[in-house]
FISE-969595 format. One record per residue (C-alpha): residue in one letter; x, y negated, z. Coordinates in steps of 0.02 Angstrom, whole numbers, plus 50000, padded with zeros to 5 digits. Layout:
! FISE-969595
SITE_a_X_Y_Z;
...
This chain:
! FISE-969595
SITE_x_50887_49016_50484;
SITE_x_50943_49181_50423;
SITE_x_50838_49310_50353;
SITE_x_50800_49413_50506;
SITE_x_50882_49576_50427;
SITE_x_51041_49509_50408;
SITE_x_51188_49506_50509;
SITE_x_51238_49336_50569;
SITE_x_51366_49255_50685;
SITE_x_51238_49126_50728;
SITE_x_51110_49154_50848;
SITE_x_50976_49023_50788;
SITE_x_50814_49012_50760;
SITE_x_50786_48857_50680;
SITE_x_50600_48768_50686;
SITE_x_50542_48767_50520;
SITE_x_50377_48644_50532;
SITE_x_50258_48725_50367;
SITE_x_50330_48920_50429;
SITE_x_50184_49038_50422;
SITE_x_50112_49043_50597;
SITE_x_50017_49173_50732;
SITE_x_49824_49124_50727;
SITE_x_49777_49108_50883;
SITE_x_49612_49122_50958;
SITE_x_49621_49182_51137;
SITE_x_49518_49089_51257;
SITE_x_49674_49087_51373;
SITE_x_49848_49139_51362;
SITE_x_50042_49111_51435;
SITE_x_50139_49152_51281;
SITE_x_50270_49011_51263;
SITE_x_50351_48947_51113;
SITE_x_50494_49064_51105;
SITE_x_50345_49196_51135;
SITE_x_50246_49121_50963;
SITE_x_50411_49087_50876;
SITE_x_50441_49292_50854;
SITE_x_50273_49332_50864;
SITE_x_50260_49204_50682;
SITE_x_50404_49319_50625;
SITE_x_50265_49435_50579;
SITE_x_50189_49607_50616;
SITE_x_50329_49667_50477;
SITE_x_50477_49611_50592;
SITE_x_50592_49754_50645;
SITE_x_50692_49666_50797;
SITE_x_50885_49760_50772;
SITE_x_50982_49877_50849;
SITE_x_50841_50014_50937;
SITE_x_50929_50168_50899;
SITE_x_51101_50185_50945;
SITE_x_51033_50320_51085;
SITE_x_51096_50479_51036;
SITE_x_50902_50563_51076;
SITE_x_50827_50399_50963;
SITE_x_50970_50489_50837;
SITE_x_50906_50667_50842;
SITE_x_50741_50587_50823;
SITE_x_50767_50487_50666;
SITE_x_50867_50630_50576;
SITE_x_50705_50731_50580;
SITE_x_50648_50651_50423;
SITE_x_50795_50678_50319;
SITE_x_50815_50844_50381;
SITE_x_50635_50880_50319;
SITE_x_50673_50810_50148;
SITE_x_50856_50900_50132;
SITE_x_50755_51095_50180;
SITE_x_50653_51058_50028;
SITE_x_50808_50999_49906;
SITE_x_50890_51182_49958;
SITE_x_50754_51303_49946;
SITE_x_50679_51200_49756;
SITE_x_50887_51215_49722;
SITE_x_50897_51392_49777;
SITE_x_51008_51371_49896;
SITE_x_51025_51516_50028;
SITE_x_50992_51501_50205;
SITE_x_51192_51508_50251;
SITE_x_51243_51399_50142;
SITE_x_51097_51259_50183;
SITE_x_51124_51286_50372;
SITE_x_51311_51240_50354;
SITE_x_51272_51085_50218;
SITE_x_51135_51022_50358;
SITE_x_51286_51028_50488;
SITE_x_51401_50935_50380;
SITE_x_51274_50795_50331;
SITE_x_51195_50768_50518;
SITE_x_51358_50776_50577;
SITE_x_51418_50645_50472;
SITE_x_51233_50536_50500;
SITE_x_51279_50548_50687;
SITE_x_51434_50486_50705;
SITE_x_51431_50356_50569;
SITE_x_51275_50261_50664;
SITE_x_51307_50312_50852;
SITE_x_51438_50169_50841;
SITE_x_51393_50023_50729;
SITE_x_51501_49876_50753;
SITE_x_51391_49732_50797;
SITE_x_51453_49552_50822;
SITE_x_51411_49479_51005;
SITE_x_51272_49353_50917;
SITE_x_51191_49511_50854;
SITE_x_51206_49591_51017;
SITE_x_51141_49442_51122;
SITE_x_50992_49432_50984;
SITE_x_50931_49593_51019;
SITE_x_50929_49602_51217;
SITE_x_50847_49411_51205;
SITE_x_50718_49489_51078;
SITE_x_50707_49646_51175;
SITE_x_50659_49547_51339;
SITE_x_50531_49423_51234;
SITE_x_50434_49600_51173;
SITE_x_50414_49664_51345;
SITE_x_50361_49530_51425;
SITE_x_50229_49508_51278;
SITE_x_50178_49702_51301;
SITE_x_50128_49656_51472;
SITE_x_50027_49489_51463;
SITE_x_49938_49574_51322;
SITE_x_49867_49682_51468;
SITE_x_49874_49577_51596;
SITE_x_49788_49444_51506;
SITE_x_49663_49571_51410;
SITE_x_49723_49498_51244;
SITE_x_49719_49598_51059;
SITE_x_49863_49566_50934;
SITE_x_49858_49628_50759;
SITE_x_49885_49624_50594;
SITE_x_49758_49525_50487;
SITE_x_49660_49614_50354;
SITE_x_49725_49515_50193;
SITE_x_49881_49625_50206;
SITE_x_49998_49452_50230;
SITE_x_50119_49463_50361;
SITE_x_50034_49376_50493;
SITE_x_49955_49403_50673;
SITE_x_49789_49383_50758;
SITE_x_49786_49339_50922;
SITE_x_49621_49353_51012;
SITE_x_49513_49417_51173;
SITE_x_49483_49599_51179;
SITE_x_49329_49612_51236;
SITE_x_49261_49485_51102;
SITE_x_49348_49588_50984;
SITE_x_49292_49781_51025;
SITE_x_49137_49709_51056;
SITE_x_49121_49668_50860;
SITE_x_49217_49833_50823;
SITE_x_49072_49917_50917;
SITE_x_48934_49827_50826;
SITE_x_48993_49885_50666;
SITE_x_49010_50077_50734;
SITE_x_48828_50043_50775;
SITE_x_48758_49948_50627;
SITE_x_48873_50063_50490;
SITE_x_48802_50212_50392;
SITE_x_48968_50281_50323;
SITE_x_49004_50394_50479;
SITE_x_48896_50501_50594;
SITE_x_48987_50553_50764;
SITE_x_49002_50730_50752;
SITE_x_49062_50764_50931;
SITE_x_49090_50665_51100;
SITE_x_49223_50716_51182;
SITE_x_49211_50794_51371;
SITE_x_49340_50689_51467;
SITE_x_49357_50846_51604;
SITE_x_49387_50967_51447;
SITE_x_49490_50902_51312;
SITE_x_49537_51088_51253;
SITE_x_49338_51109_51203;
SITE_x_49377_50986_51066;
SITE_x_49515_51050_51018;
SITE_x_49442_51220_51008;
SITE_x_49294_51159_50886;
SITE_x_49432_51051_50765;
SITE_x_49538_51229_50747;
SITE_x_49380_51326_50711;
SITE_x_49320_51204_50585;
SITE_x_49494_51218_50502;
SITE_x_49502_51415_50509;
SITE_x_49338_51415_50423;
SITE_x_49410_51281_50280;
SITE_x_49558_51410_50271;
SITE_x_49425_51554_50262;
SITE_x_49309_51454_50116;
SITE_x_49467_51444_50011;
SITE_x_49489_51604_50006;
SITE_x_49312_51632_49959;
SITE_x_49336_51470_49831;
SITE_x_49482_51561_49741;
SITE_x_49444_51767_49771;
SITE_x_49600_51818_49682;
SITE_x_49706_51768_49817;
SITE_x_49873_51854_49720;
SITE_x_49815_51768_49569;
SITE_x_49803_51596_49654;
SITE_x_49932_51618_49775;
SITE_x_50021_51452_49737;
SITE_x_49880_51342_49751;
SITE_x_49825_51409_49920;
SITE_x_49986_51375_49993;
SITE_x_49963_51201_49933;
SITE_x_49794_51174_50005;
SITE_x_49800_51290_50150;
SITE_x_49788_51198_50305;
SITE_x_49929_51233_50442;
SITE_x_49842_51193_50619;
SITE_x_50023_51170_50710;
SITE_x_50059_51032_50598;
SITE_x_49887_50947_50579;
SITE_x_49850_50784_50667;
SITE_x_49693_50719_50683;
SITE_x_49689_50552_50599;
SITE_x_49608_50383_50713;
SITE_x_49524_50229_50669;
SITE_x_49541_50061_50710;
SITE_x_49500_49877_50670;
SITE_x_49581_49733_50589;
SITE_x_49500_49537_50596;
SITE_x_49450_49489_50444;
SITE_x_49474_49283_50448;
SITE_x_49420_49271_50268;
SITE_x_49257_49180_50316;
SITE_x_49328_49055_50453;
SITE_x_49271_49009_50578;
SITE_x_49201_49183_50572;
SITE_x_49280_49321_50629;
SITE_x_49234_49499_50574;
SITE_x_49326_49654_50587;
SITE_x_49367_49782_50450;
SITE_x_49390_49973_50481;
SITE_x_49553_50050_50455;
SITE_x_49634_50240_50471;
SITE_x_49799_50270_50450;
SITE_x_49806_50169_50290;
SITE_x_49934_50038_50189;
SITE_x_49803_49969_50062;
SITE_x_49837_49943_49884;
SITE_x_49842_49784_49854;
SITE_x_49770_49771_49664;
SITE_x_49871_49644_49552;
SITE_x_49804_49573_49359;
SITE_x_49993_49597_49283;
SITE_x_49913_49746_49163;
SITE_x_49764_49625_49146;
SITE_x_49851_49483_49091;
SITE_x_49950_49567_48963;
SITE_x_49799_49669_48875;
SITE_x_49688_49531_48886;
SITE_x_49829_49406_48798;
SITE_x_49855_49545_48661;
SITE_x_49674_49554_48631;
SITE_x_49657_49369_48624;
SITE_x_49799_49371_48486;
SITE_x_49730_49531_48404;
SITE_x_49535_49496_48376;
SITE_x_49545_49302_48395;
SITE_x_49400_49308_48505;
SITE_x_49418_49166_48614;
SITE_x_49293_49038_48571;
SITE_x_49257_48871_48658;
SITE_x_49111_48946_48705;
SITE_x_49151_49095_48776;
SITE_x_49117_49132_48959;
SITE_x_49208_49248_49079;
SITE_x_49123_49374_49207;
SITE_x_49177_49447_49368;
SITE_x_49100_49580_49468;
SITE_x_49145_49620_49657;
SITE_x_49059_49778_49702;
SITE_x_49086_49789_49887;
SITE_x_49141_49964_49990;
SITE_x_49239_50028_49838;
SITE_x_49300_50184_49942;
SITE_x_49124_50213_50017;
SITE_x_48982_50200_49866;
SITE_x_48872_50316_49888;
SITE_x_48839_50480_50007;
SITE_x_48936_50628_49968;
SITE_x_48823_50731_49862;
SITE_x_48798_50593_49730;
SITE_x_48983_50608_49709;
SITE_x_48973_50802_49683;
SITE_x_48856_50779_49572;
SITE_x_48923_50634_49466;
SITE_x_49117_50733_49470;
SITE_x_48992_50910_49402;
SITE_x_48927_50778_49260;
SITE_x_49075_50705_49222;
SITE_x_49140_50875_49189;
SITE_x_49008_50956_49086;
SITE_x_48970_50771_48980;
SITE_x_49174_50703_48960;
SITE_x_49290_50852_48970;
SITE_x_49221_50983_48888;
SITE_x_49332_51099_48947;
SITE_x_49273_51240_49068;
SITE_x_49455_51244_49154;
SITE_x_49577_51116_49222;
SITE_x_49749_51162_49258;
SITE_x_49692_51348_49268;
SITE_x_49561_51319_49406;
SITE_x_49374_51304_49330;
SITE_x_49271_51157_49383;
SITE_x_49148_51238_49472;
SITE_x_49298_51275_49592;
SITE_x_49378_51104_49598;
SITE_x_49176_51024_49642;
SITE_x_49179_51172_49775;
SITE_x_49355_51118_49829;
SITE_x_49309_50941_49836;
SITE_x_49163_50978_49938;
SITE_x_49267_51045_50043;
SITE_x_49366_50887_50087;
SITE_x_49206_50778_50079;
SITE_x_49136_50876_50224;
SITE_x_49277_50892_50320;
SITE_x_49333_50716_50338;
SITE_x_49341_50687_50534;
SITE_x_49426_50562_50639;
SITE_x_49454_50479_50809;
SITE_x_49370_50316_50875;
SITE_x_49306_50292_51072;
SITE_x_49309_50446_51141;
SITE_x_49213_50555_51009;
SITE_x_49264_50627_50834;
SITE_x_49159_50553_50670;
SITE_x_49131_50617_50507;
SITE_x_49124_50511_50352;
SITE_x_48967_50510_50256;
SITE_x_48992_50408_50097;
SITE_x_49150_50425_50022;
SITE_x_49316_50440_50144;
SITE_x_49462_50369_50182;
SITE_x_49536_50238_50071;
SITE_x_49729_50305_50065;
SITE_x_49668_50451_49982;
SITE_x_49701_50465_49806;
SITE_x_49561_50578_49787;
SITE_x_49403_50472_49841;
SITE_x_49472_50337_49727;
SITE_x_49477_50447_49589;
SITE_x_49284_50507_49643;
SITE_x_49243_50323_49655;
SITE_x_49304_50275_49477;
SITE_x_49202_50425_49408;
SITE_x_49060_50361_49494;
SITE_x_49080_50179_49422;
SITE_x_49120_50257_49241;
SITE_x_48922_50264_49227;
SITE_x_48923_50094_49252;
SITE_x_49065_50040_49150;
SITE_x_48976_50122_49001;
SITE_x_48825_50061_49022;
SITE_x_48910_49878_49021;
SITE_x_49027_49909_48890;
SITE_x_48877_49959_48790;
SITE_x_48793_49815_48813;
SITE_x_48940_49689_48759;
SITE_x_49105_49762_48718;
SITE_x_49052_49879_48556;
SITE_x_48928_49771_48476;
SITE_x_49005_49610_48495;
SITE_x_49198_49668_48525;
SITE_x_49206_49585_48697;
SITE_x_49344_49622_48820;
SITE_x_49321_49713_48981;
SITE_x_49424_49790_49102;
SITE_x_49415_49860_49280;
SITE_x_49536_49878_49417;
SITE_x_49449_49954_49579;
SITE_x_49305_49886_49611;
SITE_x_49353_49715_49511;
SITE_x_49279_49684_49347;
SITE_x_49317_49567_49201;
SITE_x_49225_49568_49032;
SITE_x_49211_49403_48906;
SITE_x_49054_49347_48846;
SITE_x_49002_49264_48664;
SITE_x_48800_49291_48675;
SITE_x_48679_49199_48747;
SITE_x_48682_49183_48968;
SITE_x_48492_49206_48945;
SITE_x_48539_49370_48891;
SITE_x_48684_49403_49004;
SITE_x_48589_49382_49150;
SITE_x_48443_49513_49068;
SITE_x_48616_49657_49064;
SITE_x_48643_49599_49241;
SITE_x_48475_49610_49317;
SITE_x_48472_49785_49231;
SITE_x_48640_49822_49334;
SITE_x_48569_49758_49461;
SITE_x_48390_49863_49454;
SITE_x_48509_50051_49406;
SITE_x_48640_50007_49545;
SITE_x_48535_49948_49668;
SITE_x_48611_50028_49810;
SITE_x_48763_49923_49781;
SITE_x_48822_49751_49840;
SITE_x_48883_49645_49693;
SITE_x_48967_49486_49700;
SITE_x_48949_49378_49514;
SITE_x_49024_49258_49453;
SITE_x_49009_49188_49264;
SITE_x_49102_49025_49193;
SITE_x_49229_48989_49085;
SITE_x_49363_48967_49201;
SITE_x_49357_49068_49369;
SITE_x_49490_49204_49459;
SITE_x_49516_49390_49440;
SITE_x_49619_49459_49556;
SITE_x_49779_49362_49611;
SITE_x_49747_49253_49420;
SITE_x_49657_49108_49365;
SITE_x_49599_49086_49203;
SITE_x_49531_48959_49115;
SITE_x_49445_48926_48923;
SITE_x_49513_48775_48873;
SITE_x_49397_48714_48717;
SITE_x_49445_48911_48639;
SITE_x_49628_48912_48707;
SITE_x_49685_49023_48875;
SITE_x_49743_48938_49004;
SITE_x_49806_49063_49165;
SITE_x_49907_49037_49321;
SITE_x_49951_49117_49480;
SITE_x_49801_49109_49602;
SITE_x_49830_49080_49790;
SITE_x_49687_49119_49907;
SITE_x_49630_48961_50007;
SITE_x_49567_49059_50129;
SITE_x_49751_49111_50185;
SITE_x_49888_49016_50251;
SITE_x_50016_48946_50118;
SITE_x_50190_49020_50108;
SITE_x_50160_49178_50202;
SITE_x_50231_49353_50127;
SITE_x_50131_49524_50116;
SITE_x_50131_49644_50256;
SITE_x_50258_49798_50229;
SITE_x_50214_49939_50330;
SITE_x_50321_50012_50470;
SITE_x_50358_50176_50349;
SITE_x_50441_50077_50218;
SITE_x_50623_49958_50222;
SITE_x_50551_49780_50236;
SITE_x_50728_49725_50181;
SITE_x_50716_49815_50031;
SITE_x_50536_49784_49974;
SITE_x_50546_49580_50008;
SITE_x_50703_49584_49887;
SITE_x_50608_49686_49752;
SITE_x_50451_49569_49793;
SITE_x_50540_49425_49745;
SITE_x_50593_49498_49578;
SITE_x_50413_49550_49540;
SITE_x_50329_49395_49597;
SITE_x_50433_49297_49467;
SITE_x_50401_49421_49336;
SITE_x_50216_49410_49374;
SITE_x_50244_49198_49362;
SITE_x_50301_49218_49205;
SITE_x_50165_49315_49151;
SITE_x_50026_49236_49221;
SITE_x_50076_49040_49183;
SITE_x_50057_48999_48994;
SITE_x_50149_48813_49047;
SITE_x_50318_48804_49088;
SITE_x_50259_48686_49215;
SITE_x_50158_48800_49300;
SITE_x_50291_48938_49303;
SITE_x_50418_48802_49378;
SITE_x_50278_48755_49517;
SITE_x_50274_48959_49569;
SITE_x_50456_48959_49561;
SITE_x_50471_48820_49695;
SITE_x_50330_48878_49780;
SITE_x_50420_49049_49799;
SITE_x_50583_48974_49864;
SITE_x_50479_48879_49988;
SITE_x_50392_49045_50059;
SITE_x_50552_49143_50059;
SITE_x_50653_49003_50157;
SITE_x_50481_48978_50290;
SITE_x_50487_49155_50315;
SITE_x_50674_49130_50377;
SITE_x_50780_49202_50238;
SITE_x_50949_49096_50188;
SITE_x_50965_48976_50048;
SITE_x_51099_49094_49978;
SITE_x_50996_49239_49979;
SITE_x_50872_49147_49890;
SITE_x_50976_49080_49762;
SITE_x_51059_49232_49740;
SITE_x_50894_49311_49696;
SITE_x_50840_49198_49580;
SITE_x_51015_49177_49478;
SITE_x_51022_49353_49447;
SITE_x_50831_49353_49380;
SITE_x_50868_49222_49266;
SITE_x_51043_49302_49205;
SITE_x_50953_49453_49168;
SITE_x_50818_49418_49091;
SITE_x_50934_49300_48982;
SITE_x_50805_49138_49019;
SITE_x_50926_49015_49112;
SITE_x_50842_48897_48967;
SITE_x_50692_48883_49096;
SITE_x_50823_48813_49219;
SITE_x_50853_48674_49105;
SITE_x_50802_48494_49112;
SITE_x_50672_48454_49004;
SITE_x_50569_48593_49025;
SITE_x_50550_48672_48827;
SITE_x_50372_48755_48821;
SITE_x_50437_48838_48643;
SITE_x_50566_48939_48737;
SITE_x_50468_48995_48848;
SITE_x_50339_49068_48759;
SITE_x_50464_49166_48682;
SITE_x_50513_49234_48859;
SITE_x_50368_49280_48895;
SITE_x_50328_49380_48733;
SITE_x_50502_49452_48754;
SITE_x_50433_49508_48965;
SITE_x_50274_49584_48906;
SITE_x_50367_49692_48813;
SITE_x_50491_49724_48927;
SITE_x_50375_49785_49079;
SITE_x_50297_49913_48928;
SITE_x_50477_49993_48931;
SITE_x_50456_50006_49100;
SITE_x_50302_50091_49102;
SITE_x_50384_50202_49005;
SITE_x_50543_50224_49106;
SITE_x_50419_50247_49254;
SITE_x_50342_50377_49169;
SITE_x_50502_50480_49118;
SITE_x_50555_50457_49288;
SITE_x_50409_50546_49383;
SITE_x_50414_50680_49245;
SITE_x_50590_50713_49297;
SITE_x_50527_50743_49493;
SITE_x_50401_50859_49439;
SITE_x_50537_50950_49339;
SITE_x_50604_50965_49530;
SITE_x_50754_50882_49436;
SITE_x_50755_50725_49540;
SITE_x_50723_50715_49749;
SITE_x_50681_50596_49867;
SITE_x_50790_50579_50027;
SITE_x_50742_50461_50173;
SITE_x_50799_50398_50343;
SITE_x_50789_50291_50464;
SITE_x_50894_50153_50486;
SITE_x_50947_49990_50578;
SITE_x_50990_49861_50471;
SITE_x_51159_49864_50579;
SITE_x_51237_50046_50540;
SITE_x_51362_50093_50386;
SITE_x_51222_50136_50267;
SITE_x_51330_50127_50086;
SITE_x_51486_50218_50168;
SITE_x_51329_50384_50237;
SITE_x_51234_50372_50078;
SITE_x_51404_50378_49975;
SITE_x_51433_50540_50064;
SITE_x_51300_50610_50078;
SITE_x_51298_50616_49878;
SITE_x_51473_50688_49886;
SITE_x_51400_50845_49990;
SITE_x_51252_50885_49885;
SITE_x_51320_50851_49730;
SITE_x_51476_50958_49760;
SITE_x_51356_51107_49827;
SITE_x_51206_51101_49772;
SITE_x_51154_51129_49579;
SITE_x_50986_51163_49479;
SITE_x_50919_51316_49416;
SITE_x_50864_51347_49253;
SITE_x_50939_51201_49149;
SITE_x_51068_51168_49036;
SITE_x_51244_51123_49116;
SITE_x_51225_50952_49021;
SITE_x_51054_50949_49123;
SITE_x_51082_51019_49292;
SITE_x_51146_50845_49373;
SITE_x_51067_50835_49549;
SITE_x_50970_50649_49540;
SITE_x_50938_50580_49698;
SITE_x_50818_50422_49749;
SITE_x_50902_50398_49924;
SITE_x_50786_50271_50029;
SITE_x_50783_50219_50207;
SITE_x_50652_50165_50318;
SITE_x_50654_50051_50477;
SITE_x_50641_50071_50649;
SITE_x_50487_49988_50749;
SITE_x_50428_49844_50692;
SITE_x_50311_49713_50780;
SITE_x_50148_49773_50748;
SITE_x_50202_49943_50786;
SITE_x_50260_49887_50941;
SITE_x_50126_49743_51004;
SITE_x_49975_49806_50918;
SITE_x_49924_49952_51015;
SITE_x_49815_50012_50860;
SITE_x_49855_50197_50897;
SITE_x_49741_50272_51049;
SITE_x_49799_50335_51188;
SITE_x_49679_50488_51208;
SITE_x_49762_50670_51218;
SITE_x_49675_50720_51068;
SITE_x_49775_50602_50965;
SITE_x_49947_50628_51030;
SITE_x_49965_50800_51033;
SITE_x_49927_50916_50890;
SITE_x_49747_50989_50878;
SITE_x_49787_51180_50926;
């Protein structure tokens, strides 16, 4: 079958037997097969065609307009002029995608889908059934009873420490709450103020930070199943939030440099990994303040960062800390260790936190016997050459200074660290790609609604056989992930052309069709692989260069939505000829004032968006707090 973001002039959705499936475990339910069959199609799914209403139109060009407003007043560009460049471009954006040409198979697909979601939407009630998105981040649904599963989702509320409910709310007086959330951000606006004093001085950084109560929303939680411990179900709290999802390509190329650096590797050396559990939430909020105030005063050195002193920036950080509220059941929380994990701030607090701890191991092993360790998150690797009587005497001290935390250990010489096995093989590394067993095979990652599933899936190809390539020291292991790919790309409906496609144009760029070749040389590909590791440094670096130039305000982001069916090249083409022709950068050099654009677009509603009802209903949530 065709990859479901493609046109096609074939309306068929072929039964593919090992295709990743729903997980379903409803007590009762009258979902049919051509029900399952889209529902298996994943909570990333966007069905086509949902905007060609002129008011869905208006809608969608809201983002781009946003994103266009700040291009003309970084640019300089006067209010006349911007006006009559915003006319031009949404004129163009309107009647470019009010009137895609769609073939009849395309239109009969979407009415046929379009009939399948509704009538899902209202067995789901009728039937008292949950759908969502698993917790592993793959692209697959749950299907279960409700009442089973907010009765869990209410047992952790119960059992959890992390929040405190800081306010029920009065059904019969909904603007009370409202009330208390804008006088709890007027006195964060106030404390800023106080924070900075100079307000002229400081001017810039207020407006940054300053808190604008027409345009806040108060942020929800909700629950995911977590089917990691089948047949147990548990449920994982979630707000507002695409996790990262924490990968060992870095890993695997320091630790293979250190290997060939030091010559460490002995047949008797044993590998250690450390799960601490509740990365995002370690401890309450004034062992953070005080840690970040340490961390200061004992690392930096430096009374100021970035012109604001540290005092200020603990004050400031207090600040967020305490004011961390959201939505669940009726009545607002507060967080009480740590805070939301999609904010780049408590994961920066959390690493601070576990420095302490990375020294203290690192002191133990790494500088007196020049082992390796590394941490991502809260995943930890280190190599041992002493004694396990005596690695289990640094644990138990771990164990006794960190007793607060949950750790999960394991120590052997071949084990997994991250999405990577490795292996000592009598002094020699052996690694591979590592596939949970706990998920189902040949299923792809969840994309979030905000992002172009189309788009990421292609560039997740690409990466996944980079990361093959990097992981597997055996060309026969690399060959196995290849296939093994192809196999997850064609059960998750995308074309053998697209596939192969893919995969020519990895091989022809990387200049390793040699791997293609029959037999398999393990001498060639080593030397691809040295030749990759150094590639994906260059792109570090290009990376690097690249985000310099958007803090230069050199280079912009643009986004909108879009279909999958409208004339996206022939608008994006365009709109490059407008801004490029009108709008130009201040204070560079003419060789330097070329406008760079990153032009992106983002889907309309996709499945889980649609069928999970994750977002409450409650006034408080869909209208903004004043």
């Amino acid at each position: 079958r065709q990859h479901f973001g493609q046109q096609s002039d074939e309306f068929n959705l072929a039964k593919v037997s090992f295709s990743p499936t729903i997980i379903v475990h409803a007590s009762i339910h009258v979902f049919n097969k051509e029900h399952l069959r889209l529902l298996s199609r994943g909570p990333t799914y966007v069905p086509p065609y949902q905007m060609t209403k002129r008011r869905n139109l208006e809608k969608n060009y809201k983002q781009l307009q946003h994103d266009l407003n700040r291009l003309f007043v970084k640019s300089n560009v006067n209010m006349i002029q911007s006006m009559f460049l915003q006319k031009q471009i949404k004129d163009s954006y309107m009647e470019m995608f009010s009137m895609p040409i769609l073939s009849q198979s395309i239109h009969e697909r979407a009415h046929y889908e379009q009939q399948l979601i509704e009538q899902i939407q209202n067995d789901l009630k009728r039937f008292n059934l949950i759908l969502r998105r698993t917790h592993d981040q793959q692209n697959v649904f749950y299907l279960g009873d409700r009442n089973s599963f907010e009765q869990l989702s209410q047992e952790f509320m119960l059992q959890t420490d992390l929040f405190e409910i800081d306010m029920t709310i009065d059904k019969e007086n909904v603007q009370a709450t409202r009330d208390y959330l804008t006088n709890k951000i007027k006195l964060m606006n106030c404390e800023f103020e106080n924070i900075f004093v100079n307000t002229t001085k400081y001017k810039d950084e207020l407006k940054k930070i300053n808190v604008v109560i027409d345009k806040v929303e108060l942020p929800y939680l909700y629950f995911l199943p977590d089917l990691s411990k089948q047949p147990l179900l548990n449920v994982k709290p979630m707000m507002l939030t695409t996790q990262y999802s924490a990968t060992g390509t870095d890993f695997s190329e320091k630790f293979h440099n250190y290997i060939d650096q030091y010559d460490r590797l002995r047949s008797t050396t044993n590998f250690v990994t450390i799960t601490i559990n509740n990365f995002y939430h370690l401890v309450p909020h004034h062992i953070l303040l005080s840690t970040l105030l340490d961390f200061f005063v004992k690392y930096y050195h430096l009374p100021i960062v970035e012109n604001i002193h540290i005092t200020k920036i603990v004050r400031l950080t207090s600040l967020f800390l305490h004011n961390n509220r959201f939505y669940y059941d009726g009545k607002i929380y507060r967080f009480l260790q740590g805070g939301p994990s999609n904010s780049g701030l408590i994961e920066t607090l959390s690493n601070i936190y576990l420095n302490l701890m990375d020294n203290f191991l690192i002191n133990q092993s790494s500088t007196k016997q020049n082992e390796f360790y590394g941490r991502c998150q809260n995943q930890i690797f280190f190599t041992w050459n002493q004694s396990l009587n005596e690695l289990e005497q640094v644990l138990k001290s771990m164990k006794s200074d960190y007793h607060h935390l949950s750790f999960d250990i394991h120590i052997g010489k071949n084990l997994n660290y991250l999405d990577l096995y490795l292996e000592n093989h009598n002094g020699i590394l052996y690694s591979r790609v590592h596939h949970q067993h706990n998920q189902q095979p040949y299923t792809l990652p969840y994309i979030s609604s905000k992002g172009n599933s189309i788009r990421t899936y292609s560039h997740w190809l690409r990466s996944s056989l980079l990361r093959a390539i990097r992981y597997c020291t055996s060309i026969e292991d690399f060959n196995q992930e290849r296939i093994y790919l192809e196999m997850t790309y064609l059960a998750n409906g995308y074309s053998i052309d697209f596939i192969d496609k893919h995969i020519q144009h990895f091989f022809k760029f990387f200049d390793a069709k040699s791997l293609q070749q029959l037999p398999l040389d393990q001498g060639a590909y080593k030397k691809i692989r040295h030749r990759l590791f150094n590639f994906m440094r260059e792109q570090r670096q290009h990376k690097e260069k690249k985000q310099e130039s958007f803090k230069k305000n050199r280079r912009f982001h643009l986004s909108y939505i879009y279909d999958n069916v409208g004339p996206k090249s022939r608008f994006n083409k365009k709109l490059r000829e407008i801004l490029s022709k009108h709008v130009q950068l201040p204070n560079t050099t003419f060789e330097n004032n070329k406008l760079q654009l990153d032009i992106r677009t983002k889907t309309q509603h996709s499945l889980n968006s649609l069928l999970s009802g994750q977002r409450p209903s409650h006034p408080i949530i869909n209208k903004k707090i004043n």
